[in-house]
Backbone as CSV, one residue per row, in Angstrom:
resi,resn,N_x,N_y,N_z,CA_x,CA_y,CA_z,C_x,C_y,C_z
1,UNK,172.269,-25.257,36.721,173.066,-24.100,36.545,172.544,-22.940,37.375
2,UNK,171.253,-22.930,36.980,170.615,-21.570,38.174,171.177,-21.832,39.369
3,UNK,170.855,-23.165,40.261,171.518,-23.710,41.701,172.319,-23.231,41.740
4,UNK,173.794,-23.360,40.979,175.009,-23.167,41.421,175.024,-21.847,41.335
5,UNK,174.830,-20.908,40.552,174.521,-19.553,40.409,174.027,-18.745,41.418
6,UNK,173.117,-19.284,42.200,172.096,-18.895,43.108,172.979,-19.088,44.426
7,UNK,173.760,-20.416,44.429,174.196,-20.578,45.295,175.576,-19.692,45.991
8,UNK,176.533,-19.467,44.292,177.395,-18.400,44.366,176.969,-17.303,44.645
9,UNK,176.147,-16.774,44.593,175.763,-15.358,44.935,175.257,-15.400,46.627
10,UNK,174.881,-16.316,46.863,174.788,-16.244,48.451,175.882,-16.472,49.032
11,UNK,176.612,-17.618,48.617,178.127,-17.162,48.967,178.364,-15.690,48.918
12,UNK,178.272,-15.053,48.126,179.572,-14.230,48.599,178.789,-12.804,49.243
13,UNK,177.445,-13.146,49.257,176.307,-11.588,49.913,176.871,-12.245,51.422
14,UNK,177.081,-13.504,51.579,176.591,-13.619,53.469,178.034,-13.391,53.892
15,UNK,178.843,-13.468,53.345,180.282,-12.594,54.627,179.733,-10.929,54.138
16,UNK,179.608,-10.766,53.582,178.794,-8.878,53.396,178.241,-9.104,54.512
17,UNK,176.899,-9.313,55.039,175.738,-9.303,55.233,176.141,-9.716,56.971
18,UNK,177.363,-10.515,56.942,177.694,-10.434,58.454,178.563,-9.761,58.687
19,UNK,179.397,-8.908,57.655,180.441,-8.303,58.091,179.745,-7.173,58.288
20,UNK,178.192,-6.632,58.131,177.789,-5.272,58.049,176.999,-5.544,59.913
21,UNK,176.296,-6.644,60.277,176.115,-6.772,61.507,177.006,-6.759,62.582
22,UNK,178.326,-7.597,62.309,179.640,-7.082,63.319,179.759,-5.423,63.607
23,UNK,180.205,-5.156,62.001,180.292,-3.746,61.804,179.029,-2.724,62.913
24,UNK,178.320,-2.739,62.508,177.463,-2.619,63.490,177.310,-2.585,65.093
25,UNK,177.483,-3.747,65.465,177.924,-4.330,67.119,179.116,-3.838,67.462
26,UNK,180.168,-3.837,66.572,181.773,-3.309,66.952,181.120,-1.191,67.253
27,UNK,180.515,-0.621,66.162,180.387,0.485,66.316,179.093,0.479,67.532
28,UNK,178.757,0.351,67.775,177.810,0.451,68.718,178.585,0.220,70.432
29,UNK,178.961,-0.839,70.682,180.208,-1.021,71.278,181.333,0.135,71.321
30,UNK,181.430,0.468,70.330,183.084,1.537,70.657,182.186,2.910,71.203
31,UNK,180.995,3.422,70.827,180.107,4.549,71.521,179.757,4.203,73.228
32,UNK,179.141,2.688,73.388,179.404,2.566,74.732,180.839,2.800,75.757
33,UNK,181.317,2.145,74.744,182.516,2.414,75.722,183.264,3.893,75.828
34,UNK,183.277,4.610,74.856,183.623,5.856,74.991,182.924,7.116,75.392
35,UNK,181.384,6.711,75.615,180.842,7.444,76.842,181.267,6.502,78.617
36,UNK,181.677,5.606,78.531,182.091,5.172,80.086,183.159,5.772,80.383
37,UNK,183.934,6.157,79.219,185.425,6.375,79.692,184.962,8.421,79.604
38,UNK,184.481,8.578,79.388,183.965,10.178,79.501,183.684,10.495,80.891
39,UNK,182.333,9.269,81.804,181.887,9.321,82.994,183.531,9.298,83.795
40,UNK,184.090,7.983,83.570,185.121,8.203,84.596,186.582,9.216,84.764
41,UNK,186.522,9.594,83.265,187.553,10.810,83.468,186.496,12.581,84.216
42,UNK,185.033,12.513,83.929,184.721,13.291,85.117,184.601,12.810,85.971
43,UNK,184.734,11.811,86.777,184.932,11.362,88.002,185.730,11.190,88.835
44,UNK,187.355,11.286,87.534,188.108,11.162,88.170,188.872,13.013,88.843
45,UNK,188.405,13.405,87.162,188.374,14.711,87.715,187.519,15.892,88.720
46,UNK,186.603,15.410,88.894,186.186,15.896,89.532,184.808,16.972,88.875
47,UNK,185.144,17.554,87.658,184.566,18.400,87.056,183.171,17.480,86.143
48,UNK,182.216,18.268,86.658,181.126,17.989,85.621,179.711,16.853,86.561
49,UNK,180.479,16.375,87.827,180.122,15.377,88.303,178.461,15.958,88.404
50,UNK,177.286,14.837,88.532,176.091,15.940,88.838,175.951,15.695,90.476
51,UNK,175.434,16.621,90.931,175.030,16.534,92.318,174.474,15.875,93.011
52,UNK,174.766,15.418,94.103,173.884,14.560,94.953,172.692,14.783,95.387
53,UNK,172.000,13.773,95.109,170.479,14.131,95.304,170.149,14.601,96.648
54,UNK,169.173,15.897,96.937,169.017,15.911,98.210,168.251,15.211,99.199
55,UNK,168.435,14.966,100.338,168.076,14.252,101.169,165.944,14.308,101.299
56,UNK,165.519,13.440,101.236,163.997,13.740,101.235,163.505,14.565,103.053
57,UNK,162.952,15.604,102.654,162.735,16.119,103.765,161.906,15.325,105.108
58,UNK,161.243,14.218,104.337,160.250,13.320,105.574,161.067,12.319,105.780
59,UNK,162.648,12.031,105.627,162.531,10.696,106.437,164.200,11.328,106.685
60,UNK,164.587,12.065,107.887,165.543,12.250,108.620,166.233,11.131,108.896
61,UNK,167.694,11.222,108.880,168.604,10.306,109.005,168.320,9.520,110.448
62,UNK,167.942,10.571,112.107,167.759,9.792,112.779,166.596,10.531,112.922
63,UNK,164.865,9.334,112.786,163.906,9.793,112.727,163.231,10.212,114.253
64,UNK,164.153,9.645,115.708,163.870,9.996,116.396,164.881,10.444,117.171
65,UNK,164.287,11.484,117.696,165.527,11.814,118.668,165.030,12.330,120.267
66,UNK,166.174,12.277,121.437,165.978,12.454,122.500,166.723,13.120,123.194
67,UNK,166.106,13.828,124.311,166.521,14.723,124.928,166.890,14.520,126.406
68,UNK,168.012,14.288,127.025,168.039,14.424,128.290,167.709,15.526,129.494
69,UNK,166.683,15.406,130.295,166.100,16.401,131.302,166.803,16.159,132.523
70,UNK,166.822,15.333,132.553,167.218,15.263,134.445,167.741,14.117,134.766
71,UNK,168.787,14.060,136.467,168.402,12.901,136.732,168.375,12.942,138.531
72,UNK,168.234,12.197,139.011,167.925,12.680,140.442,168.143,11.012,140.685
73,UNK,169.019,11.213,142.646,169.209,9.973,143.286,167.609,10.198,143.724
74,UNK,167.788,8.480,144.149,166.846,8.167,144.766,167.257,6.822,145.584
75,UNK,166.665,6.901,147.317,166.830,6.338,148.000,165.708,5.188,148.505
76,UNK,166.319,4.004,148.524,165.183,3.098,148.751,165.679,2.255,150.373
77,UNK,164.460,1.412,150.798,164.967,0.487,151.789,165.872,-0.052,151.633
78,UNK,166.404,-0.882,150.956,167.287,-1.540,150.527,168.607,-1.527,149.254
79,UNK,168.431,-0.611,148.906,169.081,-0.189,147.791,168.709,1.540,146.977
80,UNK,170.102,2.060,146.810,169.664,3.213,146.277,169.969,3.228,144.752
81,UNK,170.234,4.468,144.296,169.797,4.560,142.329,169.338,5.729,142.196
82,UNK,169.880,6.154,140.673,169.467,7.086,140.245,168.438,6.829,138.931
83,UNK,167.623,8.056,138.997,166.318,7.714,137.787,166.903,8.880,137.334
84,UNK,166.642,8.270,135.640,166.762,9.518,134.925,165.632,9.594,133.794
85,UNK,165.521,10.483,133.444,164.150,11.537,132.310,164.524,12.383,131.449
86,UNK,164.120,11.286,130.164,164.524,11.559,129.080,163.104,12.102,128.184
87,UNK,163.178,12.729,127.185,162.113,13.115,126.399,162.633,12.456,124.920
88,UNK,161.494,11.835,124.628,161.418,11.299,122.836,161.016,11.850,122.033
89,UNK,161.126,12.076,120.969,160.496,13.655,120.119,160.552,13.004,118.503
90,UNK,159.278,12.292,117.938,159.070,12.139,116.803,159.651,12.994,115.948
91,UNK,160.361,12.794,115.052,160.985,13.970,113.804,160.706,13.765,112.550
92,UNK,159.786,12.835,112.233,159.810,12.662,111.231,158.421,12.858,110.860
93,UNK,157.527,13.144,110.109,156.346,13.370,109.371,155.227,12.451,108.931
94,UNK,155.663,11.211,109.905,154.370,10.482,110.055,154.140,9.757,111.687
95,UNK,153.362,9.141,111.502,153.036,7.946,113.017,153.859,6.878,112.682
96,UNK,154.856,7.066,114.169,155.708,5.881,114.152,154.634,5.167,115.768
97,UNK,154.486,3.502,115.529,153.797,2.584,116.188,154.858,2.230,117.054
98,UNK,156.447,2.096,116.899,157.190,1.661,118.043,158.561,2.245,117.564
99,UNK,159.550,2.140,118.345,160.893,1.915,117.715,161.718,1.483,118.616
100,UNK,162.924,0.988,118.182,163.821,0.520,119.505,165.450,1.318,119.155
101,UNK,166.500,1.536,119.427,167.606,1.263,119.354,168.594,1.308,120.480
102,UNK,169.883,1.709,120.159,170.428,1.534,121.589,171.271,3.038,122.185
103,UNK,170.266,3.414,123.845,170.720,4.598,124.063,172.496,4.992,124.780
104,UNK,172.645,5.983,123.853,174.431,6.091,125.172,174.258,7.237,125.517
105,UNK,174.833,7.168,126.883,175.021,8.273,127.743,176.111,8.992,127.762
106,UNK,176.294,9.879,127.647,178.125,10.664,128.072,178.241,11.419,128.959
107,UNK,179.187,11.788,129.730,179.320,12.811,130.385,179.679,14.495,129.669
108,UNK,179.927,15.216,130.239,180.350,16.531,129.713,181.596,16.215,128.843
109,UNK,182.680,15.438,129.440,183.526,15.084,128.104,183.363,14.618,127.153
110,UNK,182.452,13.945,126.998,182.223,13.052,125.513,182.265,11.948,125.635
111,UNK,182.950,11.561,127.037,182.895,9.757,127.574,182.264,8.922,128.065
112,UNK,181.882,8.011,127.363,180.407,6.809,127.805,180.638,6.617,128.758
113,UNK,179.353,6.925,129.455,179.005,6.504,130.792,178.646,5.118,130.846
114,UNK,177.109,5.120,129.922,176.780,3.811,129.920,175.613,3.798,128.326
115,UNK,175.852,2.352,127.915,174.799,1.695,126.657,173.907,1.388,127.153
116,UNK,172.695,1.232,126.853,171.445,0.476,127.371,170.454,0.005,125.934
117,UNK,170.323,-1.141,125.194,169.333,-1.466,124.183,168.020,-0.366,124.926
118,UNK,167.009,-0.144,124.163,166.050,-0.321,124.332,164.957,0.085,123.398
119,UNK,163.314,-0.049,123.693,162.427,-0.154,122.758,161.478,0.452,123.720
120,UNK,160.591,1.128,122.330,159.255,2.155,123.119,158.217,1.127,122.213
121,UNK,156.990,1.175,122.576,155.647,0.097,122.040,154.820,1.020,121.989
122,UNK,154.371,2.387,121.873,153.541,3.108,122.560,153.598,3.963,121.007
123,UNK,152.280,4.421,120.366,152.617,5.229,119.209,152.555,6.773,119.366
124,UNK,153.341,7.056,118.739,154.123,8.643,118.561,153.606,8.973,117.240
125,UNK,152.865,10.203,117.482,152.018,10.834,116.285,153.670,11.741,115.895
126,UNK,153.693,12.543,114.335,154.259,12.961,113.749,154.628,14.413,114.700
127,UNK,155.899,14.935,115.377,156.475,16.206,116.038,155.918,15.745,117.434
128,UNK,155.232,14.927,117.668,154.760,14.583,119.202,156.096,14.303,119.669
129,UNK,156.033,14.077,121.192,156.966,13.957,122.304,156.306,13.476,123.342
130,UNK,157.394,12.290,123.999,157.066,11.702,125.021,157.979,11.397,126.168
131,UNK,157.572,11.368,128.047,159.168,11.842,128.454,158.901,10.088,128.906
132,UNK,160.178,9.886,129.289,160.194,8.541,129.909,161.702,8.442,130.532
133,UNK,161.140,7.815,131.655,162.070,7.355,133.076,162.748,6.070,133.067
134,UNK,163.896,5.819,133.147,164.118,4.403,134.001,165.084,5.034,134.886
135,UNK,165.850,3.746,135.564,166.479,3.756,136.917,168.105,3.080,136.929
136,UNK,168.721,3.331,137.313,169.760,2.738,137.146,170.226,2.454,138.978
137,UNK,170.505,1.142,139.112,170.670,0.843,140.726,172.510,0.815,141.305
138,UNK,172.621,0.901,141.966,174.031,0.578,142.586,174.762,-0.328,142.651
139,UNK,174.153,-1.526,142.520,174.181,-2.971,141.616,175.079,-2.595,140.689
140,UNK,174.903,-1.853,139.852,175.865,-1.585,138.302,176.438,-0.212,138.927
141,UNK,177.576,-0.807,139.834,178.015,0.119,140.328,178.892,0.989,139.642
142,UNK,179.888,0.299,138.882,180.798,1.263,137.940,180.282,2.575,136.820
143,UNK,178.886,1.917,136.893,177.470,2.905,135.923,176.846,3.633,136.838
144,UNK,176.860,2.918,137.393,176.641,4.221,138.919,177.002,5.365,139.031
145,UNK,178.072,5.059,139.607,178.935,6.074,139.970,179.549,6.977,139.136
146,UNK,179.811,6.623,137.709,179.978,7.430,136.923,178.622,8.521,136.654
147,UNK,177.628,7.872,136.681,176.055,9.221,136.358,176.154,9.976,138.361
148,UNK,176.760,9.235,138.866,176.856,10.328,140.275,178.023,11.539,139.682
149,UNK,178.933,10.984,139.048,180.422,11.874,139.459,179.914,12.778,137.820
150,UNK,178.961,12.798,137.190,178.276,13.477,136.290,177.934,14.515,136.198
151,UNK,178.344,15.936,135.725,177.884,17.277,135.851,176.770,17.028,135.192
152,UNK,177.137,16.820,133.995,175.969,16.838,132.880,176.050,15.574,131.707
153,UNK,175.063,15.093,131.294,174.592,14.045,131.034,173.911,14.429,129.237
154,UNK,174.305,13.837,128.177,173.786,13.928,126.970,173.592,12.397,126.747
155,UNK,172.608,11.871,125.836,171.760,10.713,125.830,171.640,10.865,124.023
156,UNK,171.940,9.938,123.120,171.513,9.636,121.914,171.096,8.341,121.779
157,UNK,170.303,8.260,120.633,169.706,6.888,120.034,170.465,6.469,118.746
158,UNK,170.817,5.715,119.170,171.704,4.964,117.821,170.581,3.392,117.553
159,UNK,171.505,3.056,116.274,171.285,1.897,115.426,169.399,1.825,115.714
160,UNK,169.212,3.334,115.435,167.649,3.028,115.420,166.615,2.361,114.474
161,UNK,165.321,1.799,114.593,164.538,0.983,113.991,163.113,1.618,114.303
162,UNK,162.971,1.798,113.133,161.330,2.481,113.369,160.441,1.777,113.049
163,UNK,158.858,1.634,113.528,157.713,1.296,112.882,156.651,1.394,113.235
164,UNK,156.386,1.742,111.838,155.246,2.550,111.262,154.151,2.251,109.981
165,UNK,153.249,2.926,109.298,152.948,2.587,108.694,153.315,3.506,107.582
166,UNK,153.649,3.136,105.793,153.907,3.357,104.987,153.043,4.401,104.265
């Protein structure tokens, strides 16, 4: 008699006893979800949003940048070309050991002259600067002639890659 007694009474505590843990999970649940739907009605509105974090002052979007100086023909035995001299100028707040990306040239309009990959191996202390030359020959004549018919010449580093130590 106790058994069955014992047994009725757990019957009927354990739908309680899980209906108070649902209860539970369902309310816990309806608070998640009604702070998500809070985030996206300020999001959608616009109001309340928090601000974007600001940018860390040591690691500039492009950590190096360059400067075009000059460029001057130059005549050889066999072939002529123009060299041009560019300056590299660490911007960022530590020692970079190399970097590479790829430089474009424009003219005064804004129109590519010419792409060139390239990579420096040589380490650049933090605000240091370094100038560096190459040559472009008559061979690549259509690149040629465009840095001849050139008033003025602007040079950026794209899809750059730095390295350094951490």
């Amino acid at each position: 008699m106790r058994f069955t007694a014992l047994f009725a009474l757990l019957l009927l505590t354990a739908p309680a006893a899980a209906q108070n843990k649902t209860e539970k999970r369902l309310t816990g649940l309806e608070k998640r979800v009604t702070g998500v739907e809070k985030r996206v009605t300020r999001l959608e509105g616009g109001g309340g949003a928090q601000p974007a974090p600001a940018a860390r002052p040591e690691a500039p979007a492009a950590p190096v940048g360059v400067t075009f100086l000059a460029k001057k023909q130059v005549v050889g035995q066999e072939k002529i070309g123009i060299r041009l001299y560019m300056e590299f100028e660490n911007l960022s707040n530590r020692r970079l050991y190399a970097f590479n990306g790829t430089l474009l040239f424009r003219d005064e309009t804004g129109a590519l002259i010419w792409s060139k990959p390239y990579g420096h191996s040589e380490p650049l202390g933090a605000g240091e600067k370094v100038e560096v030359s190459m040559g472009i020959l008559s061979d690549q004549a259509r690149e040629y002639l465009k840095f001849v018919k050139a008033k003025k010449v602007t040079v950026t580093l794209v899809k750059q890659e730095i390295y350094g130590v951490e």
